[in-house]
C-alpha positions as CSV (number, residue, x, y, z in Angstrom):
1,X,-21.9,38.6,3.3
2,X,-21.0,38.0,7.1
3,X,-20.6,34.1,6.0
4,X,-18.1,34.5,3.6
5,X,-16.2,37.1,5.8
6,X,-16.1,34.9,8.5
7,X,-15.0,31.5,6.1
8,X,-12.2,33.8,4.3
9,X,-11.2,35.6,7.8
10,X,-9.2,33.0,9.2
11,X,-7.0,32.6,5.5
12,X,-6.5,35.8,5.6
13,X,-5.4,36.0,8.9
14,X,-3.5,32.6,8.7
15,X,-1.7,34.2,5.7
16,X,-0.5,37.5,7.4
17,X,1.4,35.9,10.2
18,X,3.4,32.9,8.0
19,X,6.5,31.9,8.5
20,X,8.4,32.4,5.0
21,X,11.4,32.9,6.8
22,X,11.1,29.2,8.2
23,X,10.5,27.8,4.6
24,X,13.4,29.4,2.9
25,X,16.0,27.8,5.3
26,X,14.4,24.6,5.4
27,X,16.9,22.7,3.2
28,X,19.7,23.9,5.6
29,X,18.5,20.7,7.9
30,X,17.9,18.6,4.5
31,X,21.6,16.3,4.8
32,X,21.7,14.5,1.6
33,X,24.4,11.8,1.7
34,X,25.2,8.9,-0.1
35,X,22.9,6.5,1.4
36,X,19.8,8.9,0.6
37,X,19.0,8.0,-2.7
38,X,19.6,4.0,-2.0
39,X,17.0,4.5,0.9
40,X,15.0,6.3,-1.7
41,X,15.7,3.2,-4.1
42,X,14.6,1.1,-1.5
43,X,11.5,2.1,-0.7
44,X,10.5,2.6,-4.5
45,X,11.2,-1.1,-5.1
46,X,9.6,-2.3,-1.8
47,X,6.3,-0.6,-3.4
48,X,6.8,-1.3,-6.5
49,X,7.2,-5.0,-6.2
50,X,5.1,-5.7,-3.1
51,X,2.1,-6.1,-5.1
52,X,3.4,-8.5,-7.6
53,X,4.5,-10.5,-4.5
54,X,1.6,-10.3,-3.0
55,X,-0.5,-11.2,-6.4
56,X,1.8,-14.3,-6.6
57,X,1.5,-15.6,-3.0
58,X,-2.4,-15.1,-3.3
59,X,-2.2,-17.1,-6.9
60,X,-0.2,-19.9,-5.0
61,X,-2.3,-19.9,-2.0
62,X,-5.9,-20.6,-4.3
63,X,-4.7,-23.1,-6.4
64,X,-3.7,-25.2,-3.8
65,X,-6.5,-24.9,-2.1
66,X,-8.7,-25.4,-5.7
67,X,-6.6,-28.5,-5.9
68,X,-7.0,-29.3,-2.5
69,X,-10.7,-29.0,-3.0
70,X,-11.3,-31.3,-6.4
71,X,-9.5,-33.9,-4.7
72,X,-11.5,-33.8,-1.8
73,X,-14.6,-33.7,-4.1
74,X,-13.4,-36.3,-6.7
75,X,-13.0,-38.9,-3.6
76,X,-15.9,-38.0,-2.1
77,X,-17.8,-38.8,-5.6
78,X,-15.7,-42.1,-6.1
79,X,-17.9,-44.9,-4.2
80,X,-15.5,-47.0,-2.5
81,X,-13.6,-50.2,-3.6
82,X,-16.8,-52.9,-1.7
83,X,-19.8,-51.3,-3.6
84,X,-17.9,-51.0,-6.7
85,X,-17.2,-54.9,-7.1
């Protein structure tokens, strides 16, 4: 009993001495212009299209270096021009 009175103590406490006052006027300092919901826009389509952009860079990146690769292991399999005659 004295473990559960001391875990729900501090709640209760926490709870009798809030603020509400403090929450209620809140949106008073809240300036909504013009330019919030283009910065809201923004920032949705930065995340939003960040990981396609990423995916495509990444795509771009490993098949050059696949290509990059085969070439490299296609030569090196190709015996050169004296021992082939």
């Amino acid at each position: 009993m004295n473990k559960k009175l001391t875990k729900i103590m501090p709640m209760i406490w926490s709870a009798a001495f809030c603020a509400t006052a403090d929450a209620a006027d809140s949106y008073r300092y809240f300036h909504v212009t013009i330019d919030t919901p283009w910065a809201i826009f923004i920032f949705l389509l930065m995340i939003i299209l960040f990981p396609f952009v990423l995916s495509a860079v990444l795509y771009w990146y490993f098949i050059f270096k696949k290509h990059k690769e085969e070439k490299e292991s296609k030569a090196e399999a190709e015996p050169p021009i004296e021992e082939r005659q």
